[in-house]
Structure formats: C-alpha cells, structure tokens
C-alpha positions in Angstrom: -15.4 16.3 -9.1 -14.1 15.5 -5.6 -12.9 18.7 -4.0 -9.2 19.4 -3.5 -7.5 21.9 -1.2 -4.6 24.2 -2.3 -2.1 21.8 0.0 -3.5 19.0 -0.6 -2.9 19.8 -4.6 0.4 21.0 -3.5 1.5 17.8 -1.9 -0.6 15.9 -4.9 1.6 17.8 -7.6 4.8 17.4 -5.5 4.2 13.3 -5.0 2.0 12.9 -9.0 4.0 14.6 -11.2 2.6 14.5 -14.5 0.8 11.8 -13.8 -1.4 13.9 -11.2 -4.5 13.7 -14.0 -4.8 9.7 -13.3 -4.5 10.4 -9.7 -7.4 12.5 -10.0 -9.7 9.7 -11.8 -8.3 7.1 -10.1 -10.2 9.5 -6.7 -13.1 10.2 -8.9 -13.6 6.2 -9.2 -13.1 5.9 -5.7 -16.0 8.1 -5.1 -18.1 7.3 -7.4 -17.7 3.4 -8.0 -15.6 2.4 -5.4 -18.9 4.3 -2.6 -21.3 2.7 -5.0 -19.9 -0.8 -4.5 -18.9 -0.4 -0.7 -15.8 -0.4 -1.0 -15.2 3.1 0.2 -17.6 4.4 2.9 -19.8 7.6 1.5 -18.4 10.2 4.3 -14.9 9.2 3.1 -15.5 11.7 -0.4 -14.6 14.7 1.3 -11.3 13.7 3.0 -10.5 11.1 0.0 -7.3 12.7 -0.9 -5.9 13.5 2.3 -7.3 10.4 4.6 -7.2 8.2 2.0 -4.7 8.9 -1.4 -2.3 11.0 0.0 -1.6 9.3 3.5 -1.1 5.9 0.9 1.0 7.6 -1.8 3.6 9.2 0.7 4.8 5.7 1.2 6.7 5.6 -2.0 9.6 7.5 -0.2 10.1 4.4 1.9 10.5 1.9 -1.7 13.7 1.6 -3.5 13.6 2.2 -7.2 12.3 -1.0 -10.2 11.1 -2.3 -6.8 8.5 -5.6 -7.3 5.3 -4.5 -4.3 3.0 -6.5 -3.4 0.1 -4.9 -1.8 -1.6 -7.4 0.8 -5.7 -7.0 1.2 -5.6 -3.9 -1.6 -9.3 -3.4 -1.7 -10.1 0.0 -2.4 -6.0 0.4 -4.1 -4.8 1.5 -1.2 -1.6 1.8 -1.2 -1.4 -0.4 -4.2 -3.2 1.8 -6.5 -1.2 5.0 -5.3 1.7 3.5 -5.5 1.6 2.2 -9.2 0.5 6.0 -10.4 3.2 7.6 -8.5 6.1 5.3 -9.3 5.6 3.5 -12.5 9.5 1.8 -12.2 7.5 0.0 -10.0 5.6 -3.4 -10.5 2.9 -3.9 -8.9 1.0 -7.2 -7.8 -2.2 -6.5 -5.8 -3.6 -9.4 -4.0 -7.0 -9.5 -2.8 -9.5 -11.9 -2.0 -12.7 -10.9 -2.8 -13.9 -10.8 -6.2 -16.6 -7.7 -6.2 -13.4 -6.1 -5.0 -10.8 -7.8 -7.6 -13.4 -6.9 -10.9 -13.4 -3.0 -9.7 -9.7 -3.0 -9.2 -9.0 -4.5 -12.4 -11.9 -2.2 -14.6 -9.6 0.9 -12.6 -6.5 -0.3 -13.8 -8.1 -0.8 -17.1 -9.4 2.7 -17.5 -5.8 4.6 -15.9 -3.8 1.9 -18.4 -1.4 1.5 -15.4 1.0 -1.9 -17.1 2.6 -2.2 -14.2 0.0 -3.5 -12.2 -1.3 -7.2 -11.8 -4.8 -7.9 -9.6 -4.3 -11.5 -8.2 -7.9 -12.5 -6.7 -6.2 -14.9 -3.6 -6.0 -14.9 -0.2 -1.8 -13.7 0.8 -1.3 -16.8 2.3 -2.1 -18.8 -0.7 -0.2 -16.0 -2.5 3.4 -17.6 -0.8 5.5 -19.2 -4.1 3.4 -17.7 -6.7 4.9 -14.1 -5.7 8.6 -13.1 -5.4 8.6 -9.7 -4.0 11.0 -7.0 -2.5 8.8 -4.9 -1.1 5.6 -5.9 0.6 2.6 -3.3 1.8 -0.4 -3.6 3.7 -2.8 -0.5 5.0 -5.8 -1.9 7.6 -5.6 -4.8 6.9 -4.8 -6.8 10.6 -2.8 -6.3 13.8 1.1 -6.5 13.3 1.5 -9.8 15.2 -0.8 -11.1 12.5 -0.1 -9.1 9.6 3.5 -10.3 9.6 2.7 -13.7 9.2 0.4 -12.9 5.9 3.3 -10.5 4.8 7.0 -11.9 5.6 6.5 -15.3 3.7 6.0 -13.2 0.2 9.5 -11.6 0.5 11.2 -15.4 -0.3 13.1 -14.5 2.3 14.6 -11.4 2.0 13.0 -7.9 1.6 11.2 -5.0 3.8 7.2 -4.9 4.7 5.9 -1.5 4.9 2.8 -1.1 6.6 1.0 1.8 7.3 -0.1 1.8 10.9 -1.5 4.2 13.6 -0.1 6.0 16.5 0.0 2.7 18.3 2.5 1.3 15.7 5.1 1.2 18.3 3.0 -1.0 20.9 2.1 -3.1 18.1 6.0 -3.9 17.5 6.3 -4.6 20.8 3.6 -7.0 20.7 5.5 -8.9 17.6 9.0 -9.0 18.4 9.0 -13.2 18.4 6.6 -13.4 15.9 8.7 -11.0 13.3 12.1 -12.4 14.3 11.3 -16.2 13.8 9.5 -15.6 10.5 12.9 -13.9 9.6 12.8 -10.2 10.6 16.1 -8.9 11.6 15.0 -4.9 12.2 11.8 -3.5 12.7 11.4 0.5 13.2 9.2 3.0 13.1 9.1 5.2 9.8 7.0 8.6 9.6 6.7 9.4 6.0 5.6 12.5 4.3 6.3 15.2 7.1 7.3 18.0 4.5 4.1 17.3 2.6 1.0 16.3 4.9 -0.6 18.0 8.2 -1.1 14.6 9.3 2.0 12.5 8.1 1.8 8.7 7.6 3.3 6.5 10.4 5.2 3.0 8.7 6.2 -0.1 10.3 9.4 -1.0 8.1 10.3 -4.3 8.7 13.8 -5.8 7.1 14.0 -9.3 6.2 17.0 -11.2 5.5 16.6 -15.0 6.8 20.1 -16.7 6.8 21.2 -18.4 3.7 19.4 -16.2 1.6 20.8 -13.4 -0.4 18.8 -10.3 -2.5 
C-alpha cells in the first residue's frame, strides 16, 4: 500500500467521495504497474498522491458539470484518470500516443470499471474532428505556445483548455498571446486551484475559446 498522510486523506476524502477506494487502486496501479512499465518514475511512490493525484484531481473545480474532457498526452492518467474517478458526470476521452502507455490505461480503466472513459491511441493533432470536446486538459505535456496548438483545435471552436502549469504559467502566457488569440482564444488567466485543500496548490492556465460564428 502506498502511504497516505492524515491531509493528504483529508483532501483525498474531501475531493473522492465515496469513490476514494478506486482512487486508492487506481495509486496502487500507478505504483506498482505504472513504475514497472516506466510510466511513473520509482522515487515518485512516496509523493504519488500529493505530487501526482491530488495536484491532478483539484482541477475538477475548474470543469463545469456533464462536461465532455479530453485529456491531451494522458500517460500515466494524469489528470485524465483523476478526473473520471472524481467526477463521473463527466466523459472522458483520453488521447495518447503510445501504445505500451494506451494497453495500461485501458487494463486500469478496466479493473476501476470507470464507463465514462474512452483511451484513444492517437497523436491530439490527428485527434481534431474525431473529438468534440468542451473541456480540454493537458499536465506536462509541452510549452503553452505549443500546447495550444495541440489543444484549441479539439474544442470545435468553442470551449476552455485547462492546463496545469508551473510557477512560470504567467511568462508562458505572455509568450502565447498571438498564438492563443488566432487559433481562437478570447481570455486566458491564471487559475490556482485547490488552495483550501493542498500545501502546494495547483496553478491552471484557463484558456476560453469562442471563435466567431460559433456558438456552445
């Protein structure tokens, strides 16, 4: 069993639910398959909930309800994986390219039952027209100025991206003003989710998209 503290159980409890047991052996898959298959480094088990789980999960405060996600790059689940256990209104498509990555993903989704989850083996820009989402997520995946070129074009035109980012989110904003606005952006900000909850809360690039002529 991967250790937990008393806050991070707190926060787990307070973001899980009832649904805090698959939470726990979704972690207990990261640790043991997901290090066995290098998809999660092996120093990474001790801090697994709070580095990894619970800096992904906090996002959910940031997605509006029966929201369709689709989690660019999702690897190891994260945020994709979090997501779907702590907010089963939502659907889920996780796209990712690599297939040692896309067979674990889809034996962990097999084993929590999460239904509202679909594992698309593709690259995102490949993804464009075969997805339709609201709500599009990405966690270490690329800089911003790139990242928003892989994300925007899933939204159809309309939507947020919500990327979890460092403390250097702001520069990287900067950086992607043009880039964002001509692909459709019309507000980016800044987000810091899950300050009631984590020592270290998770900082979010929100990006709104609404490109003219379309409509939600």
């Amino acid at each position: 069993m991967v250790e937990i503290t008393a806050a991070e159980l707190e926060a787990a409890e307070k973001i899980f639910g009832e649904r805090l047991d698959l939470a726990k052996r979704y972690v207990e898959h990261l640790a043991t398959s997901g290090t066995e298959r290098g998809l999660i480094g092996p120093r990474e088990i001790p801090r697994l909930w709070s580095r990894h789980v619970l800096n992904c999960a906090v996002i959910e405060s940031a997605i509006a309800m029966d929201s369709h996600v689709a989690d660019v790059g999702s690897g190891a689940g994260l945020p994709g994986l979090c997501l779907a256990i702590a907010r089963p209104d939502l659907e889920l498509t996780l796209i990712e390219p690599l297939e040692r990555r896309v067979i674990w993903l889809q034996e962990v989704v097999d084993d929590l039952g999460l239904d509202n989850v679909t594992v698309m083996r593709t690259r995102a820009e490949l993804a464009v027209g075969m997805v339709d989402a609201d709500v599009v997520t990405a966690r270490a995946v690329s800089a911003l100025s790139n990242l928003a070129g892989l994300t925007i074009p899933l939204l159809n035109g309309h939507g947020e991206v919500v990327a979890i980012k460092g403390r250097s989110a702001a520069e990287e904003i900067e950086k992607s003003k043009k880039v964002i606005r001509k692909l459709g952006g019309v507000d980016t900000s800044v987000v810091v989710c899950g300050q009631e909850l984590l020592e270290e809360p998770t900082t979010v690039v929100r990006i709104i998209v609404n490109k003219p002529g379309k409509t939600a």
